[in-house]
C-alpha positions in Angstrom: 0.0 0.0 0.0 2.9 2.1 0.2 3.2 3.0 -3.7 0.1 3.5 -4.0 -2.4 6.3 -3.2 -4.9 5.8 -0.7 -8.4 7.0 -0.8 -11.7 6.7 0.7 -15.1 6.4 -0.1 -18.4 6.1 0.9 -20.5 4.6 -1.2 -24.0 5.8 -0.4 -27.1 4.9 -1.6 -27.5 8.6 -2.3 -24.4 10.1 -2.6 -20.9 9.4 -3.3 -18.4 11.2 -0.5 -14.6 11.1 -0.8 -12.6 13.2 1.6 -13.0 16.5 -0.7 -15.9 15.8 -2.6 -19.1 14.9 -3.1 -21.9 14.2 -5.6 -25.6 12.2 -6.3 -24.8 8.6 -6.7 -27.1 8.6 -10.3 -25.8 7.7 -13.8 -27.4 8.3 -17.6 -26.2 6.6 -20.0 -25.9 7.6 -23.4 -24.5 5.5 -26.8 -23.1 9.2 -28.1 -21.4 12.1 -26.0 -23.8 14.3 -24.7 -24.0 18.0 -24.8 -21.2 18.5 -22.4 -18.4 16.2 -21.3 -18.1 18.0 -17.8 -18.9 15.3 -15.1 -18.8 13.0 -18.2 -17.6 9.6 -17.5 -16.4 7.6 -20.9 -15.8 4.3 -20.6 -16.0 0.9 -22.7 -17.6 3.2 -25.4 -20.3 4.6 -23.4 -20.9 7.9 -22.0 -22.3 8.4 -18.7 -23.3 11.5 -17.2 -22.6 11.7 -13.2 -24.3 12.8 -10.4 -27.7 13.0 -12.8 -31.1 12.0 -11.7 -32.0 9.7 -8.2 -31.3 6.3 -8.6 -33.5 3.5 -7.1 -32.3 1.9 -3.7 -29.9 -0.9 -4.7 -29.5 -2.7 -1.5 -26.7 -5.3 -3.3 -24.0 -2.8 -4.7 -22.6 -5.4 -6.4 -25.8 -6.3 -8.6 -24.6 -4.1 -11.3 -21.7 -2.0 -12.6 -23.4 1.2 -11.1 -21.4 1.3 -8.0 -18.0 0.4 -9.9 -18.8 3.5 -12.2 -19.4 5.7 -9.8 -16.3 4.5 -7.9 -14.0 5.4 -11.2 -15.6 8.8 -11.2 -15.2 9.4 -7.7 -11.4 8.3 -7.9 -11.0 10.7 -10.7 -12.4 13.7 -8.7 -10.5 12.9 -5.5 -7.0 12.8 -7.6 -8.1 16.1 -9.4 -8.5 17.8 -6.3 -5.3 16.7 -5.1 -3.6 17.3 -7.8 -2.0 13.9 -8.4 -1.4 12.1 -11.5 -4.0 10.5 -13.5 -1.8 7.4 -14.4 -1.9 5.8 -11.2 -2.2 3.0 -8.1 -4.9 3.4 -5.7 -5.9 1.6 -2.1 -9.3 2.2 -1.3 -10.7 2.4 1.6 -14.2 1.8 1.6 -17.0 0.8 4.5 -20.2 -1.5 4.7 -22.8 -1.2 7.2 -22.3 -3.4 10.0 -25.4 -4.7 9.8 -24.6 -7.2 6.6 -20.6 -6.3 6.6 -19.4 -10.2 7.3 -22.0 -11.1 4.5 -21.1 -8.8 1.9 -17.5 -7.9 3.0 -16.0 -10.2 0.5 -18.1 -9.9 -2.4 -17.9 -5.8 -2.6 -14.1 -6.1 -2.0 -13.5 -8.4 -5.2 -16.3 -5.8 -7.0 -14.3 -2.7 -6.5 -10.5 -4.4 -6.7 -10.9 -6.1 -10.3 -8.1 -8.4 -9.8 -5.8 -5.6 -9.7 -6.3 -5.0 -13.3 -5.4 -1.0 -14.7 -8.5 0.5 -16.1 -8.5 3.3 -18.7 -11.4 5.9 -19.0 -11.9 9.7 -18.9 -13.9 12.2 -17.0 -14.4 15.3 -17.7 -12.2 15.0 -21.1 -9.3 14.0 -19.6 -7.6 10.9 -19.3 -6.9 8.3 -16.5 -5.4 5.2 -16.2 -6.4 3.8 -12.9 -5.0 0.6 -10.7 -7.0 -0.5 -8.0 -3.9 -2.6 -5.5 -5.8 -3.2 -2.6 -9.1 -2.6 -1.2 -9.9 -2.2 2.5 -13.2 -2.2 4.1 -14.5 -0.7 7.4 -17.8 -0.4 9.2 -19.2 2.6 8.0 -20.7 4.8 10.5 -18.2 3.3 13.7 -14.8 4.0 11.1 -16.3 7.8 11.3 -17.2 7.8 15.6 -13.5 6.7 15.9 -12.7 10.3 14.5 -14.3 11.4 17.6 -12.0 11.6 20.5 -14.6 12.9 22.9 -17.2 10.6 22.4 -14.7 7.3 22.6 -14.6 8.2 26.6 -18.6 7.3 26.7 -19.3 4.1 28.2 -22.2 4.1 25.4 -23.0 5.5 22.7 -26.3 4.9 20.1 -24.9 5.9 16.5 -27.4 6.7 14.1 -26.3 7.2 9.9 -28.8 8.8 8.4 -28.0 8.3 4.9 -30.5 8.7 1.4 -32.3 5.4 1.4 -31.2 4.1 4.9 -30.8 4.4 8.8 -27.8 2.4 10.0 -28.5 2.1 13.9 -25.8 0.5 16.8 -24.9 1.3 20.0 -21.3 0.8 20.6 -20.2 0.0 24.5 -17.0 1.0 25.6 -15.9 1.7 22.2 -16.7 -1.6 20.7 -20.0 -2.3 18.7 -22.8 -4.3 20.1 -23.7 -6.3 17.0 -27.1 -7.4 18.7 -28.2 -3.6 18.3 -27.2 -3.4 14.8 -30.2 -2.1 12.7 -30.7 -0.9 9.3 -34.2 1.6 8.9 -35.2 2.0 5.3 -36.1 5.5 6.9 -33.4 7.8 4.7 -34.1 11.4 4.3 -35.2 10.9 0.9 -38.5 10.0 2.8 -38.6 12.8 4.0 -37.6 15.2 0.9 -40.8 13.0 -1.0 -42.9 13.7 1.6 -42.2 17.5 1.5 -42.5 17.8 -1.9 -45.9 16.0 -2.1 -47.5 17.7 0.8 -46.7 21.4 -0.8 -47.9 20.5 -3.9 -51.2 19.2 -2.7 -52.1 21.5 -0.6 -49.8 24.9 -3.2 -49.9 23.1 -6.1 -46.1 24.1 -6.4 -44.0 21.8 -8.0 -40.7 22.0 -5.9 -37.5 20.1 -6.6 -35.7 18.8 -4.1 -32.4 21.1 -4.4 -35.5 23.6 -3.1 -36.0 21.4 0.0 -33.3 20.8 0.9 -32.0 24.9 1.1 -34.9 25.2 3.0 -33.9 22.0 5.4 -30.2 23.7 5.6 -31.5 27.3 6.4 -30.4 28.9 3.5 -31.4 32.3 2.1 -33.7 32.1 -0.8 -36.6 33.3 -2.9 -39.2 30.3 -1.5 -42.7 30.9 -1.0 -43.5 31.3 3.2 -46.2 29.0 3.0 -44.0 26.4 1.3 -40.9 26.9 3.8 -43.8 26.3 6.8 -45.1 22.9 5.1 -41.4 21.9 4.5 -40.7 22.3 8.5 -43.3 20.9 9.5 -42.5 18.1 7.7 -39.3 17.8 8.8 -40.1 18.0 12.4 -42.7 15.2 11.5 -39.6 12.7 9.8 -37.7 13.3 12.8 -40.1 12.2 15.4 -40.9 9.7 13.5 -37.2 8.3 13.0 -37.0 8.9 16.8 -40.2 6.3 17.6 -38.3 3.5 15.2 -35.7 4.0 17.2 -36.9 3.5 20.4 -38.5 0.4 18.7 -35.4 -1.1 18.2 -34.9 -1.1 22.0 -32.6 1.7 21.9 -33.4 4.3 24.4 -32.1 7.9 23.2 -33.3 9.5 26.6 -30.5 7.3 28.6 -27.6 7.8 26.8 -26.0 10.1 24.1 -26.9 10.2 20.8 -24.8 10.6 17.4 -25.9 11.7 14.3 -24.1 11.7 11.2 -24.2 11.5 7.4 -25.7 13.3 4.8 -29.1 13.4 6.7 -28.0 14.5 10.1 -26.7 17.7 8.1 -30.4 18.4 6.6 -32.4 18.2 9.3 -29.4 19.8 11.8 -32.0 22.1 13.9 -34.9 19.4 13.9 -32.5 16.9 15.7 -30.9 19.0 18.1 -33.9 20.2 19.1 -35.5 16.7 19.7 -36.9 16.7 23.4 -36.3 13.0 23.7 -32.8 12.9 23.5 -30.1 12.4 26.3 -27.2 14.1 24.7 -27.2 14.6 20.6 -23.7 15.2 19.1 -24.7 16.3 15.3 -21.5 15.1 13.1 -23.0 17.6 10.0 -19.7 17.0 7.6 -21.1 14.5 5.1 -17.6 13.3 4.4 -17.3 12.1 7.8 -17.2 8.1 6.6 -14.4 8.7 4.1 -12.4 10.3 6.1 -12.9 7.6 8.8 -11.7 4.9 6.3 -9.1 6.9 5.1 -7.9 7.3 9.1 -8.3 3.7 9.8 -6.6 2.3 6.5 -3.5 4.6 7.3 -3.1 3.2 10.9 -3.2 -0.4 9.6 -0.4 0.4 7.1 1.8 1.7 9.6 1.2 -0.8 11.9 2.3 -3.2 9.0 5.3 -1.4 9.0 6.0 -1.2 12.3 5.7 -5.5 12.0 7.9 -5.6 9.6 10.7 -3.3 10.7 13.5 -5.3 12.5 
């Protein structure tokens, strides 16, 4: 792993996060280049636009090349951003839920590492030449709580990833998981983001998209119509009790212990959760790269503890 560069990703049904970048885990396809090659992945003679349209959940990544796709674009961005070469060896670092990790740990590894084989495509016009050496995988969600310095001095902890699709629950003792709480909700803030969207135009008849929701979720300035903001909230505070109640009915009791929220749902609905009456003690983890970096983190400490092994 020492030749090569590492990077990691989360893979979300949503979104695909990297340490500096982020974008809508959705592909089209097209036989012919389209109008513009910018976020234009070519490869094996197709062209496929990134971070277009919302995909369906695909609850096996490996069922299709999707993921694998998405993965080459994402490598592409991250070694733009830092500025790296485009001919070159990669370690990912890449996470699972917990929930299914020991099922699907091996199958998603041999997805994303090919055999080692180099890979040519381009992105964005330009050209890459891409080796995948080794692929590491973590729990997604823990891999980003062990980022956390103050909250690995909790004798417990419940974790909560509230990602597109999903709701990855655990409670981790002592800074080990309990696999008996794992839980996966399908409860993702897309839910919510539908629900908004269909209550304002029932009762408006606005047609919103959901960039429009979610500014409103995030508290940003804009041009949206009062009555539409208020229906949007109230919505939101509705998702969140909601997701608190399936909780609790998964025998995890936030009013005993503190509470973690991360991923890219935790950062939309920031002032609904803090504010949540029934929690103990909510720490909001609101960067949406928080997994990646987590992998990243735990990937490097292995290598170095290889080295140390090695070293005479």
């Amino acid at each position: 792993m020492s030749d090569a560069i590492l990077l990691g990703i989360d893979h979300g049904y949503a979104a695909m996060k990297t340490v500096h970048t982020t974008f809508p885990s959705g592909l089209v396809v097209y036989d012919h280049p389209p109008y513009s090659l910018e976020n234009v992945l070519e490869y094996q003679g197709k062209f496929y636009v990134v971070g277009s349209g919302r995909q369906p959940l695909q609850k096996d990544k490996t069922a299709t090349e999707r993921y694998y796709l998405l993965t080459l674009a994402a490598i592409a961005r991250e070694l733009e951003l830092r500025q790296a070469n485009r001919t070159a060896a990669v370690t990912l670092a890449a996470g699972l839920p917990l929930t299914s990790f020991g099922r699907d740990r091996e199958a998603f590894r041999a997805y994303l590492l090919r055999d080692s084989q180099s890979v040519a495509f381009r992105f964005s016009g330009r050209q890459f030449c891409i080796t995948v050496s080794d692929v590491l995988l973590f729990p997604q969600g823990y891999s980003a709580v062990l980022t956390q310095p103050e909250l690995l001095e909790e004798p417990s902890v419940i974790l909560a990833d509230i990602g597109g699709w999903t709701v990855d629950l655990m409670r981790i003792d002592h800074r080990i998981p309990s696999a008996a709480t794992c839980r996966s909700l399908e409860l993702g803030v897309i839910r919510c983001l539908e629900r908004a969207e269909e209550q304002v135009r029932q009762k408006l008849g606005l047609s919103l998209s959901p960039a429009q929701i979610e500014s409103v979720l995030r508290d940003e300035p804009s041009g949206m119509d009062e009555q539409a903001r208020s229906i949007i909230l109230a919505v939101a505070d509705d998702y969140v009790q909601q997701l608190f109640s399936a909780i609790a009915e998964t025998g995890l009791n936030l009013r005993a212990m503190p509470s973690v929220f991360l991923g890219g749902g935790a950062g939309l609905l920031k002032r609904h959760v803090a504010g949540g009456a029934a929690l103990c003690r909510p720490f909001l983890l609101d960067d949406v790269s928080l997994n990646a970096r987590g992998f990243e983190r735990l990937a490097a400490r292995m290598s170095e503890r290889v080295k140390d092994a090695e070293t005479p």
